[in-house]
C-alpha positions as CSV (number, residue, x, y, z in Angstrom):
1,X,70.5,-121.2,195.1
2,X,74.1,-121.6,194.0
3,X,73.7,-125.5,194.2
4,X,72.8,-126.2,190.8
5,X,76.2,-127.4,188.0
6,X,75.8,-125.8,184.4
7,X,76.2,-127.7,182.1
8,X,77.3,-126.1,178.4
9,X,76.4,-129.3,176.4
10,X,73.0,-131.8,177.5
11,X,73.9,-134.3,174.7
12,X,77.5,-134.8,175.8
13,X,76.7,-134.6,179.6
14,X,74.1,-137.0,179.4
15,X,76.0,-140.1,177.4
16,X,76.8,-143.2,178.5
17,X,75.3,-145.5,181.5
18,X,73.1,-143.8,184.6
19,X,71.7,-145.9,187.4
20,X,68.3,-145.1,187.6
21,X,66.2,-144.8,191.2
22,X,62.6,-143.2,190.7
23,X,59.8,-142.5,193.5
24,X,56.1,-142.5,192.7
25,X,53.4,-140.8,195.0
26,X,50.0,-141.0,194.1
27,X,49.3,-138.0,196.3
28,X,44.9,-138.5,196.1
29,X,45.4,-142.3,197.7
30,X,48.7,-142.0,199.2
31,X,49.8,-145.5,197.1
32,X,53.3,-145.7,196.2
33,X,55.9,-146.6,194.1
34,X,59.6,-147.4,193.2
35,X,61.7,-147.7,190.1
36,X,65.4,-149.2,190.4
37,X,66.7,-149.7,186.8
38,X,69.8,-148.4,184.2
39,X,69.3,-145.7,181.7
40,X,71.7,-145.9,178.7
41,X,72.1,-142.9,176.3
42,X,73.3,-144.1,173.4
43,X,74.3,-142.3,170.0
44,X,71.3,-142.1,167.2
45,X,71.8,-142.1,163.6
46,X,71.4,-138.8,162.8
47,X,72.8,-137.2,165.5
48,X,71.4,-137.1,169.3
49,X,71.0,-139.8,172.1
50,X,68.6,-142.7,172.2
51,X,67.8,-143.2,175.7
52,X,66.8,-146.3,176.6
53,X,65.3,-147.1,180.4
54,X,64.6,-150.5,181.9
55,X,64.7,-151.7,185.5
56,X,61.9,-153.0,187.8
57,X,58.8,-151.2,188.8
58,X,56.9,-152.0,192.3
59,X,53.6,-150.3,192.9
60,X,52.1,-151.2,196.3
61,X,54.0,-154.2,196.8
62,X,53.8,-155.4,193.0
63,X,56.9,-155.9,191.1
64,X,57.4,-156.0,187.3
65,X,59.4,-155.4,184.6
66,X,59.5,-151.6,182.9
67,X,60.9,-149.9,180.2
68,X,60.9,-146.9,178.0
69,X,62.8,-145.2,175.3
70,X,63.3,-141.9,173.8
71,X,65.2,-139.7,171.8
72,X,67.0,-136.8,172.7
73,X,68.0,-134.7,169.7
74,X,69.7,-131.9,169.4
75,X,68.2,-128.7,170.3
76,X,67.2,-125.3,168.4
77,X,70.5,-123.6,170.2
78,X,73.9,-124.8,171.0
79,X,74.4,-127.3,173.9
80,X,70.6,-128.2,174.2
81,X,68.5,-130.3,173.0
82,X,64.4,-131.4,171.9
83,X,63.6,-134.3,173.6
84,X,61.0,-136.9,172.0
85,X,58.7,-140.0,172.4
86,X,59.9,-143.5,170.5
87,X,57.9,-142.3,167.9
88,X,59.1,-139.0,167.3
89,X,55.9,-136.9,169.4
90,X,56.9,-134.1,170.7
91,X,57.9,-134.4,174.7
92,X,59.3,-130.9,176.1
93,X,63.0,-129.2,175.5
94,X,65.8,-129.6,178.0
95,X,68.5,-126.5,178.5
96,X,71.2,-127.5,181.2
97,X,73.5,-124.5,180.8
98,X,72.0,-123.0,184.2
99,X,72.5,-126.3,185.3
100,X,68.4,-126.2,186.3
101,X,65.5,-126.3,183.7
102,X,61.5,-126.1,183.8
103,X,59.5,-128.3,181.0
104,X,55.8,-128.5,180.7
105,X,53.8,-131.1,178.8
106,X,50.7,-131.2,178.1
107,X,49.3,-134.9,178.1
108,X,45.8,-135.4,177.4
109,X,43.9,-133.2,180.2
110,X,46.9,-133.3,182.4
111,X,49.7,-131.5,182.7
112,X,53.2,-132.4,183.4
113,X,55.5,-129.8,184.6
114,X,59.4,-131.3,185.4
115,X,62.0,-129.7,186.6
116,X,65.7,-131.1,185.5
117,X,68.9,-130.0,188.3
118,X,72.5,-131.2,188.1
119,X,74.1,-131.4,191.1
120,X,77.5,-132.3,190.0
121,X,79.3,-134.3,187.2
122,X,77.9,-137.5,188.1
123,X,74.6,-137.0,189.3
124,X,71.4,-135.3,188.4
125,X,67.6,-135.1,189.2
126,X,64.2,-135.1,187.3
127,X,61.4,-133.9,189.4
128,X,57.5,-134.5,187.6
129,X,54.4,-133.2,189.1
130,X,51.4,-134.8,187.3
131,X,48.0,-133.0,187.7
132,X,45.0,-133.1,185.6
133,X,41.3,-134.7,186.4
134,X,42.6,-138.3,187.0
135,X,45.9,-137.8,188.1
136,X,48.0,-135.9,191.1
137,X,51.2,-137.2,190.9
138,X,55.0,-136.4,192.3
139,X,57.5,-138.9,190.1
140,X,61.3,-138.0,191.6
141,X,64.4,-139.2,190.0
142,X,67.8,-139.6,190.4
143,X,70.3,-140.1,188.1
144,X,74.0,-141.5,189.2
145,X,76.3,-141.9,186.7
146,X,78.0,-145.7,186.2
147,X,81.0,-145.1,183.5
């Protein structure tokens, strides 16, 4: 699969303004979701990205307002980097230069395994199956950026 754009540095790929439009599928009760929102990466003291989310949610037919934020520092080799919660937990790494990466993390009893694909300059895709006793989940999204 030749479709996938390496990318030799995540933090400088990823900076600046993406618009944001995520799917949720609860795949045991067939409800669903939608997330239409920005995502800013902006620079952290220190070094890294703060990444910043916000937008509007709607889970069967519900609308309100979302947001999250985390931190994506740089990572144990060149051009990747060690992505973390707000308050600095561990989330999972992120290595672009294949322009494709797998991430697992372990949540509770459930497990969330992502997979992260660039399809060009301007666009990528974060695709997270949730599965664990309460949970069987596909969250899909994609990233355009807005310069």
């Amino acid at each position: 699969m030749g479709e996938f754009w390496p990318v030799p540095d995540v933090l400088a790929y990823l900076a600046g303004r993406w618009r944001v439009e995520r799917s949720v599928r609860d795949l045991a009760s067939g409800a669903q979701g939608h997330f239409s929102g920005t995502t800013v990466f902006g620079p952290l003291d220190g070094g890294g990205l703060l990444h910043h989310e916000s937008g509007t949610f709607t889970w069967q037919g519900v609308p309100r307002p979302a947001e999250r934020t985390l931190r994506f520092l740089p990572g144990s080799s060149p051009g990747t980097a060690d992505v973390r919660f707000a308050d600095g937990r561990p989330f999972h790494d992120l290595d672009l230069t294949s322009g494709r990466h797998l991430a697992d993390h372990p949540c509770s009893a459930d497990l969330y395994r992502g997979e992260f694909t660039v399809r060009d300059r301007d666009h990528w895709r974060t695709v997270w199956r949730v599965g664990g006793p309460t949970k069987d989940l596909i969250l899909t999204t994609e990233y355009a950026r807005e310069d």
